[in-house]
N, C-alpha and C positions, 0 to 999 in steps of 0.2 A: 341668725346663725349663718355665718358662711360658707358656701356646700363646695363641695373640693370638686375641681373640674378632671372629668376620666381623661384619663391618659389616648392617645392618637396612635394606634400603630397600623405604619404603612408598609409598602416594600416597594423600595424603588430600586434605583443604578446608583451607587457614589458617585459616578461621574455623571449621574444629570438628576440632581437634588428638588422636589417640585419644592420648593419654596423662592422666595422672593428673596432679592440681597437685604446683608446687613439685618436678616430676622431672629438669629439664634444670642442667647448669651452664653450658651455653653457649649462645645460638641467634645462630645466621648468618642474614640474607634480603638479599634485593635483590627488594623487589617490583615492580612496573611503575609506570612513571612517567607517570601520569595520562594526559594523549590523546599522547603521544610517537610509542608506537608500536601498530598493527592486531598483537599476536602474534598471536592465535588463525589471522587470516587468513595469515600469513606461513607458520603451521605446516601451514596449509592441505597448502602441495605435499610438504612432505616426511610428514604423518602420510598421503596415499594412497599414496605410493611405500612405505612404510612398514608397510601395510595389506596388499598386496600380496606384501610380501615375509614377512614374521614373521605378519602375522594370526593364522594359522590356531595358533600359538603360543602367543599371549595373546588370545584372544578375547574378554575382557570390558575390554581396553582399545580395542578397536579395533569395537566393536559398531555407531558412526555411522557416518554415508556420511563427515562431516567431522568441525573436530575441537568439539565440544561448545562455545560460548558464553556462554550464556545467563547461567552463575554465574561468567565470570571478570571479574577487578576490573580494569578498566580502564575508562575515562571513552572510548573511543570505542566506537561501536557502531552498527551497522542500526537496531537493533532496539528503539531507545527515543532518545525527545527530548534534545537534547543537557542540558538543567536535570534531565531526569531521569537521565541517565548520570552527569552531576556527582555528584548525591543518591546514588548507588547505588555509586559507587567511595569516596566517601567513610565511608559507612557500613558498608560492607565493611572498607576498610581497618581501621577503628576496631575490628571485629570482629576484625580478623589481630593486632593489636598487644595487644587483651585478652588473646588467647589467648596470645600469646607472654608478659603477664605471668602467665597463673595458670599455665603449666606450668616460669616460670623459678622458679631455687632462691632463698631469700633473696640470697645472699650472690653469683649469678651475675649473668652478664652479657650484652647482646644489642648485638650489631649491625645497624644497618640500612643501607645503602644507599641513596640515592635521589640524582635532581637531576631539574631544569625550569626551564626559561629562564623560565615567566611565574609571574608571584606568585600568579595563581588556583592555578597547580600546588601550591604552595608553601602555600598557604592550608590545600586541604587535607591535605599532611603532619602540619602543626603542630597543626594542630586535634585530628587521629587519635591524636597523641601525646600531648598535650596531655588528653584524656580516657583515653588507657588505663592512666596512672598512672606509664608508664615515664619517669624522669626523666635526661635526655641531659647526662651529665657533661664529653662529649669532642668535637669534629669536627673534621674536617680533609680538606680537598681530596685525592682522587689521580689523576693523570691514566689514564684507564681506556681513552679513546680514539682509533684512530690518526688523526693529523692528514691523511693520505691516502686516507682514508675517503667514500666516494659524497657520503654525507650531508651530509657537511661543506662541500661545492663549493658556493659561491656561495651559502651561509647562515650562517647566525650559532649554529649549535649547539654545543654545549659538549663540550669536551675531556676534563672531569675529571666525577666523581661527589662526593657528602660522606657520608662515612663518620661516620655515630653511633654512637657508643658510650652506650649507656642501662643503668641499674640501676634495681633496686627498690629504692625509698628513701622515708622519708618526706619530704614537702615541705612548706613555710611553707604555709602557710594563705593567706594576703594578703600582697598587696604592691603598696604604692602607684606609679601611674605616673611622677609626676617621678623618684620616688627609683628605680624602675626603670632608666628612662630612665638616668638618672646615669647607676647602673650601669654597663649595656652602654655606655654610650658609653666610659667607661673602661676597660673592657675590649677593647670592638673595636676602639679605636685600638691596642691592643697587641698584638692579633691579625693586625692589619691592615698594622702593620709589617714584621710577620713575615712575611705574606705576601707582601707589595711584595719582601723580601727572597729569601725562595723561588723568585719569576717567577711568581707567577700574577695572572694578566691579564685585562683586557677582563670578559666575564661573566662568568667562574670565580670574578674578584676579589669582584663582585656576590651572588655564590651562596655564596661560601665565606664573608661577611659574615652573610649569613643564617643559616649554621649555628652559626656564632657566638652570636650574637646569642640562638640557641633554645638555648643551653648558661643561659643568666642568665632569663631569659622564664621558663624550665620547671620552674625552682625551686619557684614557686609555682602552690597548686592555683586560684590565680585571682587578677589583675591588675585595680586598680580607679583608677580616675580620684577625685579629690575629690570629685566629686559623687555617689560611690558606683557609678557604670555601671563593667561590665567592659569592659577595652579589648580587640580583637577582635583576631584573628592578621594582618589588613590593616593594621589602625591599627600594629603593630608590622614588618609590611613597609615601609610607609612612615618608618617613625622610621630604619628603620637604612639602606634607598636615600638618604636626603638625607644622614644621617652620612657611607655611603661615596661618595657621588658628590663631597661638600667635599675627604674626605680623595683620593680620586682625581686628581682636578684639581688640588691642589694637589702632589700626587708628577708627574705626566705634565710639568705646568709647570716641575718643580724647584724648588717652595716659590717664598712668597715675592712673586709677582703673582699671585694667584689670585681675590684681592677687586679684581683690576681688569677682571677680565674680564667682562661683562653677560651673562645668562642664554642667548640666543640663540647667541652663539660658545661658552659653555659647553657648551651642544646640541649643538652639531655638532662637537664636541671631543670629547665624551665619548658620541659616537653612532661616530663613527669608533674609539674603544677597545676599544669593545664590541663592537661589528657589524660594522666594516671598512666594506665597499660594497654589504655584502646587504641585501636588503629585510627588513623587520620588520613581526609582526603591530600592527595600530593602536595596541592598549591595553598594549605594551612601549615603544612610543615616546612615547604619551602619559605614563606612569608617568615617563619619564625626563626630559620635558618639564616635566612639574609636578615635580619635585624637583629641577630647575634656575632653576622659578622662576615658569612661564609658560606659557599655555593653548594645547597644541599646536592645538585647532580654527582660531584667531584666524591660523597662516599657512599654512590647506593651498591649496596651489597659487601661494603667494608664494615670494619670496625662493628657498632651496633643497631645500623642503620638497614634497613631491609625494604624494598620497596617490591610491592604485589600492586601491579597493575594499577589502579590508579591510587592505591593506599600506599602510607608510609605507616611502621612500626618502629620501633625501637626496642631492642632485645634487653633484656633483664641479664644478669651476670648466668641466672641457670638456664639462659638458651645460646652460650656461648660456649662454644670451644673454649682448652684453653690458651691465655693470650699469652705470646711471645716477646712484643712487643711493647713497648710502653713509653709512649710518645702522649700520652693524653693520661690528665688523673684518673680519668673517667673507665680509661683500660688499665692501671694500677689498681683501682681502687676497685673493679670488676675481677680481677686475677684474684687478688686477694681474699673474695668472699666464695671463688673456686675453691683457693684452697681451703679458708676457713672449714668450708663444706666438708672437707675430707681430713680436716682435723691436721694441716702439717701446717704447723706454728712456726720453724724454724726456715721454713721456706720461705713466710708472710714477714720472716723479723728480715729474712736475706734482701728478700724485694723493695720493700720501706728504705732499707739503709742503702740499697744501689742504686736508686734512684731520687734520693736525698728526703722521702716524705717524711720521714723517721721526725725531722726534727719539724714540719710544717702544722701548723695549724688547723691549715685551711682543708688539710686531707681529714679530717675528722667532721671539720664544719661541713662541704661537701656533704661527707657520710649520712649525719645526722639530719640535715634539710632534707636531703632525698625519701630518709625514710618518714617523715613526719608529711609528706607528698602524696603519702601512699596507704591505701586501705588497709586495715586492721589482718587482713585475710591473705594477703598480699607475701606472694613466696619472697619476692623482693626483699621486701619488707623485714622478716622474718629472718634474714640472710644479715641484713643490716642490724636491727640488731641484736641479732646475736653478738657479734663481730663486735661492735661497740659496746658493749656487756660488760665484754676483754678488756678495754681499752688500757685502763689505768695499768694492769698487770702486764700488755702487750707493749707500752712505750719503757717501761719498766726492765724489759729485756733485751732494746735495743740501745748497741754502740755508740757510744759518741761518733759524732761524724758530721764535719760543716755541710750547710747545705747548698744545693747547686746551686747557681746562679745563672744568669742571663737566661733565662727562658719563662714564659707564659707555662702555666700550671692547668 
């Protein structure tokens, strides 16, 4: 009978693995996800409860007052500038993923783990990977986290992780960025279907695109522009945010008017997908501002945009004044559920018809994306539909009247 050999556990560094190259056929990690989370301080309470109770057991784990700093890879910290904490997680990381390729087997495989809502985070994964030679054949979304979770209440943090799958492989040498580009854009439309089909949503959809996206990128040991420059793991966050933000908008919409919507209702279309009603740090709403088209600085504190220090919000129709104006669907169709609120119907039939939505479509499609965006509980929500409840009764009352032309909706 065959006796099952006990399992080895050790604790070392990622970045200096006691094993010999080419020993492993498999590695598993899930590193830390750049400034996410304080572990060391979280481990804080349980390594002295912990200290206390086993110490005197293992003594040369437990030898600090707390638990050791200084060498873990994470981009927060006390104890150094936030540019130098960037610098030092990134070049750590690059050190864990070398190592994990000189001790994998030719022919094995690694997985890693990882997600982050901002592209800085993302930047540097890609980079880390991107230098340690390991080349990402696979990814794909899992939901990892419960949706009743602390963290989650009234932010925009994400649900699922993306799972790589990386080998040791040789890679093209060059490859040019249009013909890149192509590439992944054919490809993450086909990936991206799939996911739309799956349900995964809002950020997830956004992050599970980027994993994508570093399955085709990663091929190559270096991506060059015609003028010879290499293009940067940003320059390729941003190719594939504007990819999935066109393909988003136009699934939320259900195809079809999606090139009639102007950049500004596009934003708050696809800021409510992603975020719901929680605040967002500046340079996530800026990122999703400029791949809808337009320079979020130009409306902070206009319209429905509000910026508190380094957050950006988006106001709801009931944290609005009301609007005068109407230069965007997005302040029509906000005015509108003003008035709905206070029950004057002939003012909402007045507004539609002076501003030609009376006869649009896409004022209703709008409507109804936004609130299928939005939580069950959600005043928003509730505003909408109502409002759309009316609908067949409310176009029912309004005048013939051509509708306006020349202008983005």
């Amino acid at each position: 009978m065959k006796t099952l050999e006990i399992p080895k556990v050790i604790q070392a560094s990622a970045t200096e693995l006691p094993y010999p190259d080419n020993y492993f056929d498999a590695v598993f990690t899930d590193p830390p996800y750049y400034d996410n989370v304080p572990y060391s301080y979280l481990s804080d309470f349980f390594y002295v409860w912990l200290k206390r109770t086993i110490g005197d057991l293992y003594p040369e784990l437990f030898s600090t007052p707390l638990t050791p700093k200084t060498k873990e890879i994470v981009a927060y910290t006390n104890e150094r500038s936030w540019e130098e904490a960037k610098e030092y997680f990134e070049s750590m990381l690059k050190k864990s993923f070398h190592e994990i390729y000189r001790v994998l087997k030719p022919d094995g495989i690694a997985t890693i783990v990882y997600t982050h809502k901002s592209t800085s985070g993302w930047e540097t994964l890609i980079n880390s990977l991107l230098d340690s030679g390991l080349v990402v054949t696979a990814s794909w979304p899992i939901d990892t986290e419960m949706k009743s979770r602390l963290r989650a209440k009234e932010s925009a943090a994400l649900s699922s992780s993306i799972y790589f799958v990386c080998r040791k492989m040789k890679r093209e040498e060059t490859g040019w960025y249009n013909e890149v580009k192509e590439e992944i854009s054919k490809y993450l439309h086909q990936k991206l279907e799939r996911l739309w089909q799956e349900g995964i949503s809002g950020a997830d959809f956004f992050i599970a695109g980027i994993g994508s996206a570093i399955e085709i990128f990663g091929k190559y040991e270096k991506v060059l522009d015609y003028g010879g420059n290499k293009v940067s793991a940003s320059e390729l966050l941003e190719f594939v945010r504007e990819t999935v933000t066109d393909y988003a908008v136009r699934q939320i919409l259900h195809n079809g008017v999606a090139g009639e919507v102007s950049p500004l209702t596009r934003f708050y279309l696809l800021y409510r997908w992603i975020f719901g009603e929680a605040k967002v740090i500046f340079d996530e709403a800026r990122k999703l501002a400029s791949s809808c088209g337009f320079e979020i600085e130009n409306y902070f504190n206009k319209a429905f945009i509000r910026k508190d220090k380094e957050f950006i919000k988006v106001l709801g129709p009931h944290e609005r004044e009301e609007i005068s104006e109407y230069g965007e669907l997005i302040d029509v169709l906000h005015q509108c559920l003003i008035l709905w609120a206070k029950s004057k119907r002939d003012e909402i039939v007045k507004i539609l018809n002076d501003t030609g939505y009376a006869e649009k479509e896409i004022f209703f499609r709008v409507a109804q994306a936004i609130s299928e965006c939005l939580s069950e509980d959600s005043k928003e929500k509730k505003l909408l539909d109502g409002f759309l409840s009316g609908k067949d009764r409310l176009i029912s009352e309004l005048k013939d009247r051509k509708p306006m032309q020349g202008r983005l909706i």
